[in-house]
DRENPA-3360 file (N, C-alpha, C; in nm, 2 decimals, always signed):
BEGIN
1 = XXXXXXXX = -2.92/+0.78/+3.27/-2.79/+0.81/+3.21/-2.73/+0.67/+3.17 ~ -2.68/+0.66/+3.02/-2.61/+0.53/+3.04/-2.49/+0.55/+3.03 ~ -2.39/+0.44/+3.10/-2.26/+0.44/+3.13/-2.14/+0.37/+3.03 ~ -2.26/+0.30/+2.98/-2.19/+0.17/+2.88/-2.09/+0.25/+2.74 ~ -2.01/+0.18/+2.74/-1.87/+0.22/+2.60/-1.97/+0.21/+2.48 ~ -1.92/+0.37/+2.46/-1.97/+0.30/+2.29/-1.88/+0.21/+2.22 ~ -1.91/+0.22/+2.08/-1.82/+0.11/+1.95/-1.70/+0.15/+1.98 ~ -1.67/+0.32/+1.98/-1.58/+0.34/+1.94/-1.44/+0.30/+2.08;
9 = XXXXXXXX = -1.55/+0.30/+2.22/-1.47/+0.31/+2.32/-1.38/+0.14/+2.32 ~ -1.54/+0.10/+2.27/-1.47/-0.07/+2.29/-1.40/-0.10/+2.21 ~ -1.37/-0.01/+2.08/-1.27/-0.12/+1.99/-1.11/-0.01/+2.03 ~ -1.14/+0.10/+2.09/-1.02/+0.13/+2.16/-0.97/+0.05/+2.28 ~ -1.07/+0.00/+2.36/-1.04/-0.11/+2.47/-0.95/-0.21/+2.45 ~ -1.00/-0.24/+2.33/-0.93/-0.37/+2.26/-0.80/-0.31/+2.23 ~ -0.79/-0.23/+2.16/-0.63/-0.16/+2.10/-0.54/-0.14/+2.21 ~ -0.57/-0.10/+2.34/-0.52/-0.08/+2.45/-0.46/-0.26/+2.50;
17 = XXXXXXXX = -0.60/-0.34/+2.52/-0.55/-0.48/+2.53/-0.43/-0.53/+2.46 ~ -0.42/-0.51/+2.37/-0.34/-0.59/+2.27/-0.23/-0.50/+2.28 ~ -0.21/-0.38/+2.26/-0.08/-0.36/+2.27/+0.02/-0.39/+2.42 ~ -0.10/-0.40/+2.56/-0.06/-0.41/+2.70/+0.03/-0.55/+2.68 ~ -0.07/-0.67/+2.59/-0.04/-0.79/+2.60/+0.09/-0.86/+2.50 ~ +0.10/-0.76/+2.45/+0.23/-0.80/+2.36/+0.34/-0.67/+2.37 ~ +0.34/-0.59/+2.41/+0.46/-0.46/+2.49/+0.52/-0.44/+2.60 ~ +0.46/-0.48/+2.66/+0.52/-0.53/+2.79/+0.62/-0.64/+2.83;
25 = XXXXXXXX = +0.76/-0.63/+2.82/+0.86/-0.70/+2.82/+0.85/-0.81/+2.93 ~ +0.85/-0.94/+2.89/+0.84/-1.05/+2.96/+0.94/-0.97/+3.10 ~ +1.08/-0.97/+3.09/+1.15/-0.95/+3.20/+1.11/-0.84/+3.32 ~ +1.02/-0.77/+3.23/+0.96/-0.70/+3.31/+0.87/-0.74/+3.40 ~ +0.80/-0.79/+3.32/+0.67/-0.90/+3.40/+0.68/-0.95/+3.56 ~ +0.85/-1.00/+3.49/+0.89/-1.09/+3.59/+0.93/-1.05/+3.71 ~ +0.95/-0.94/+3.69/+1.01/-0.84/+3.78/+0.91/-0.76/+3.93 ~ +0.80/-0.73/+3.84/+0.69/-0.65/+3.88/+0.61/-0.82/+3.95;
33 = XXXXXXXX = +0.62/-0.90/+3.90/+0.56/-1.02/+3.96/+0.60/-1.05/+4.04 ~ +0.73/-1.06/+4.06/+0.82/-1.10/+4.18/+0.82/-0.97/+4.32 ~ +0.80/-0.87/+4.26/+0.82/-0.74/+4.39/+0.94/-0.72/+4.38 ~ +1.04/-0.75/+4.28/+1.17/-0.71/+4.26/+1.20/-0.58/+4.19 ~ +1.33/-0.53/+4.31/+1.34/-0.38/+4.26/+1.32/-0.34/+4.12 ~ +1.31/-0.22/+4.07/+1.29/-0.19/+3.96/+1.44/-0.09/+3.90 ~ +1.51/-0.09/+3.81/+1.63/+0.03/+3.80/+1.57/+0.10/+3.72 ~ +1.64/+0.24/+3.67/+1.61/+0.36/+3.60/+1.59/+0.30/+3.49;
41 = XXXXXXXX = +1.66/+0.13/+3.45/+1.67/+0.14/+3.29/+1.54/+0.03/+3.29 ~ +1.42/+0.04/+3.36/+1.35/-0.05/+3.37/+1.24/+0.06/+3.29 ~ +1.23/+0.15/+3.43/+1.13/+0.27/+3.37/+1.17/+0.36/+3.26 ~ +1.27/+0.37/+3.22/+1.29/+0.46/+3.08/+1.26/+0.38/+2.96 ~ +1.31/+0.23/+2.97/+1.24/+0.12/+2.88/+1.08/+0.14/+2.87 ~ +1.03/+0.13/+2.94/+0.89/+0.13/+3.00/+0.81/+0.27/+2.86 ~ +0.89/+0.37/+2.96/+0.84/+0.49/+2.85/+0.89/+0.51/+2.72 ~ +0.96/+0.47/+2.69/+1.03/+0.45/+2.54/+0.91/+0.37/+2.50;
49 = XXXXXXXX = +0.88/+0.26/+2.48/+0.77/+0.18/+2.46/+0.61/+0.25/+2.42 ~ +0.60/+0.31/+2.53/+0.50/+0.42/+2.56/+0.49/+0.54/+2.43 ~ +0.62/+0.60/+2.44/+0.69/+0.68/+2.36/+0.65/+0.65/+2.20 ~ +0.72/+0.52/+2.20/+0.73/+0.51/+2.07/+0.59/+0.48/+2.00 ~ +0.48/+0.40/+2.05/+0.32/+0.42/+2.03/+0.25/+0.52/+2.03 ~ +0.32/+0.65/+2.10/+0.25/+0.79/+2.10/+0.12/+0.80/+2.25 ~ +0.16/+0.71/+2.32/+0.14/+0.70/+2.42/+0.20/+0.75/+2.55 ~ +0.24/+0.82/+2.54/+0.35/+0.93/+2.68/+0.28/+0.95/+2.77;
57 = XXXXXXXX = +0.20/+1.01/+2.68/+0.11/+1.13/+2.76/-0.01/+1.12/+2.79 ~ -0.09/+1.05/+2.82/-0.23/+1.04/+2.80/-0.29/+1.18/+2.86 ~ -0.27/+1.24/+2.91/-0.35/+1.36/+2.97/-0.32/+1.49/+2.91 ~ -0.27/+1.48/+2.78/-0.24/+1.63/+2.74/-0.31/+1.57/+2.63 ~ -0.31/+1.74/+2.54/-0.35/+1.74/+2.44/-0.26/+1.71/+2.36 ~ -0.35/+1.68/+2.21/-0.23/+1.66/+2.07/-0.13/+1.83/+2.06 ~ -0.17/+1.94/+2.08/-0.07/+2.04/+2.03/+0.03/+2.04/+2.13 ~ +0.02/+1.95/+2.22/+0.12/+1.97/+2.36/+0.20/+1.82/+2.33;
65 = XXXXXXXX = +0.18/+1.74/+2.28/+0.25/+1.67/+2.24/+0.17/+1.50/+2.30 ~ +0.06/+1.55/+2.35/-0.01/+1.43/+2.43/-0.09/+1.34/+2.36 ~ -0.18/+1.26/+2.39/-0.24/+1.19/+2.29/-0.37/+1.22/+2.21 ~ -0.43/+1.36/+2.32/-0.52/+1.42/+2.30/-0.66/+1.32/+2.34 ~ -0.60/+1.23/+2.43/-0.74/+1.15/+2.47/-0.86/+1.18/+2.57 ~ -1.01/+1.19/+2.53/-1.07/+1.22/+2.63/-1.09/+1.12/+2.76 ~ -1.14/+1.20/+2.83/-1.18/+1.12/+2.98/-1.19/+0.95/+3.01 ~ -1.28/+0.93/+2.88/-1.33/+0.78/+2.92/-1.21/+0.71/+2.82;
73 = XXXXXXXX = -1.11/+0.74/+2.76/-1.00/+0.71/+2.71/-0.89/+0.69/+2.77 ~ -0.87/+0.81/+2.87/-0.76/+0.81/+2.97/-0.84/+0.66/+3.07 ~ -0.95/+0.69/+3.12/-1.00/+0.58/+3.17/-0.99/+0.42/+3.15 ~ -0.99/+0.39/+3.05/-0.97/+0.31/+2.99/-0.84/+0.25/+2.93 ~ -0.74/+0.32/+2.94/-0.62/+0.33/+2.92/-0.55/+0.24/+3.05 ~ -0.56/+0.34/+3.18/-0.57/+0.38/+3.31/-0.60/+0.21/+3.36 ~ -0.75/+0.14/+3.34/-0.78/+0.06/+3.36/-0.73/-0.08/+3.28 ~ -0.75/-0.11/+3.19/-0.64/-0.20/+3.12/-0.48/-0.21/+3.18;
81 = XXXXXXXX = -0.44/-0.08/+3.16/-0.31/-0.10/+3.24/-0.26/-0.14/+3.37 ~ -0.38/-0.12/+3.46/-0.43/-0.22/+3.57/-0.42/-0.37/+3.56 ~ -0.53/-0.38/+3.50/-0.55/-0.51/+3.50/-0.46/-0.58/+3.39 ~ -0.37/-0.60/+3.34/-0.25/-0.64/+3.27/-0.18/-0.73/+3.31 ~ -0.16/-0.73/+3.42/-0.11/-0.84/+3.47/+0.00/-0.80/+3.61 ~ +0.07/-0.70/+3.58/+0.18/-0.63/+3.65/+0.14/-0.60/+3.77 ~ +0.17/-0.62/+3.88/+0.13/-0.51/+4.01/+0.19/-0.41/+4.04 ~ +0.13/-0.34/+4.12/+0.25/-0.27/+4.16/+0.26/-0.07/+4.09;
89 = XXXXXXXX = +0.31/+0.03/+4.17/+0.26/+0.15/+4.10/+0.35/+0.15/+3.98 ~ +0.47/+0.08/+3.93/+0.55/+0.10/+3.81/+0.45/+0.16/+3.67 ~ +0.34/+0.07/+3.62/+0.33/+0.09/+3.52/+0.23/+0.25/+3.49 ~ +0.16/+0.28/+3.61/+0.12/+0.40/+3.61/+0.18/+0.54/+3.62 ~ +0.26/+0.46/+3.78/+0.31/+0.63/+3.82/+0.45/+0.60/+3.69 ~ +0.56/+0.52/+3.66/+0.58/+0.60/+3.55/+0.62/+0.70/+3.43 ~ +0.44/+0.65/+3.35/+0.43/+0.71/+3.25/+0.46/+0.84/+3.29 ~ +0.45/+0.91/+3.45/+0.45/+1.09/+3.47/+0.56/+1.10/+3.50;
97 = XXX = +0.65/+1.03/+3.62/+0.75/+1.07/+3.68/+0.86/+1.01/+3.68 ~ +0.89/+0.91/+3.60/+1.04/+0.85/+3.62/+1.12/+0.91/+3.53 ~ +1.20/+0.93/+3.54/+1.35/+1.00/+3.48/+1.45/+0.89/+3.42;
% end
């Protein structure tokens, strides 16, 4: 079985990279770096951002309004956004549940 990204995975890897590394609001950064609280207008920022790339939703489909991304997409998504720089559950949990 091989496990390895195809072309297409890795030049979405990349698209993921680059948008993480330039969308992500410095003050945010700073924030999630520090362990400093987060307000409502941190994560609705967050998802607006998200939003506005067509990134909301990674786990639905396009007729439901999601991105329509498969498994090793969400994965990869998922992971990049990990490793970004940020700690902390902000940038995952989020995309599902902040108001």
């Amino acid at each position: 079985m091989d496990l390895s990204f195809t072309a297409e995975d890795s030049a979405f890897r990349d698209e993921v990279r680059q948008f993480l590394a330039t969308s992500i609001p410095d003050s945010l950064r700073d924030k999630l770096d520090q362990g400093a609280p987060l307000l409502k207008s941190d994560y609705v920022g967050w998802q607006k951002i998200l939003y506005d790339k067509g990134w909301i939703a990674p786990g639905w489909p396009k007729e439901a309004g999601g991105c329509g991304w498969n498994a090793t997409q969400q994965y990869i998504f998922n992971l990049e956004l990990g490793l970004s720089g940020p700690r902390g559950p902000f940038l995952l949990a989020s995309i599902w549940w902040a108001q």
